[in-house]
N, C-alpha and C positions, 0 to 999 in steps of 0.2 A: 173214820171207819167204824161201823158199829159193831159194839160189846154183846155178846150175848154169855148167857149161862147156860152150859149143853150136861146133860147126863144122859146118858146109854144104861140101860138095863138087860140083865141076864146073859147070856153069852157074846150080847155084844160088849159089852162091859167088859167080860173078860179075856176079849179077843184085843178091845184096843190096849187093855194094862199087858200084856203079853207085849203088845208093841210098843210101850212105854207111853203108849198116849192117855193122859186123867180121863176120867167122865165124870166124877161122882160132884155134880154142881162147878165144874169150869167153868170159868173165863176163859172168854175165846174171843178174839179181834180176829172177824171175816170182811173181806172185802165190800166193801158197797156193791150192790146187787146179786149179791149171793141167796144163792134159795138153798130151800133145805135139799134139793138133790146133789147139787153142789157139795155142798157140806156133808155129805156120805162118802160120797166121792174124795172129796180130800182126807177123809178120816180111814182111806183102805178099805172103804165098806160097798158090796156090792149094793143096787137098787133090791135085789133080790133077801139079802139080810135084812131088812127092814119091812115090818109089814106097818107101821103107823108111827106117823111123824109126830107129836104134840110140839103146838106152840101155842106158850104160855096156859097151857091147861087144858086147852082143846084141841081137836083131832084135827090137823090141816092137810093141805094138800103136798105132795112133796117137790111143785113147782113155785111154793110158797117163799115171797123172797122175804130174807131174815132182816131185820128191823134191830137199830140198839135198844140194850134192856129187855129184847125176849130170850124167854125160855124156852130153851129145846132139850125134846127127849126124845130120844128113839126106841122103840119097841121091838125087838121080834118076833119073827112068827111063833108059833105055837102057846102064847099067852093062854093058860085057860080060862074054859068059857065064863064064868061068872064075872071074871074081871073084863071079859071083851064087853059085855053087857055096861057093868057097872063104868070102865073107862069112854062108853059110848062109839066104842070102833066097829064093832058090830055092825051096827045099821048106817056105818059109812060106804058109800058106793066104791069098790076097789079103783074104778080108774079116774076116781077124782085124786086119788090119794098117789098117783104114776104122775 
């Protein structure tokens, strides 16, 4: 089954530590063929709290299936703009990212 390393940032961060669930660079053993919508989903997370998924440092899709040794982070909406720019989620198409 593969291992990834997952971190959530800003309110979703502090929505999973309220549920006792880590983000901050976890280890996590997800099933084989898990994608990252999966993995919102099992973390209590709506599709709708998440506006961009990164794996391994770039901006993926959230139908993206999780691979051992990647890196997942999850972003919410309201990110300001400078960092949508400089993160490169900006000029990502939203329903590639669904």
């Amino acid at each position: 089954m593969p291992q990834i390393t997952f971190n959530a940032f800003s309110f979703l961060g502090q929505k999973l530590k309220e549920k006792g669930i880590p983000c901050s660079n976890e280890l996590m053993t997800v099933e084989s063929g898990t994608s990252s919508k999966d993995l919102i989903s099992m973390l209590g997370l709506s599709p709708d709290e998440v506006e961009v998924v990164f794996i391994n440092g770039r901006v993926s899709s959230k139908n993206f299936i999780l691979n051992d040794k990647d890196r997942v982070a999850l972003i919410p909406p309201g990110t300001p703009g400078p960092y949508r720019v400089l993160f490169g989620f900006i000029r990502q198409n939203k329903n590639d990212r669904e």
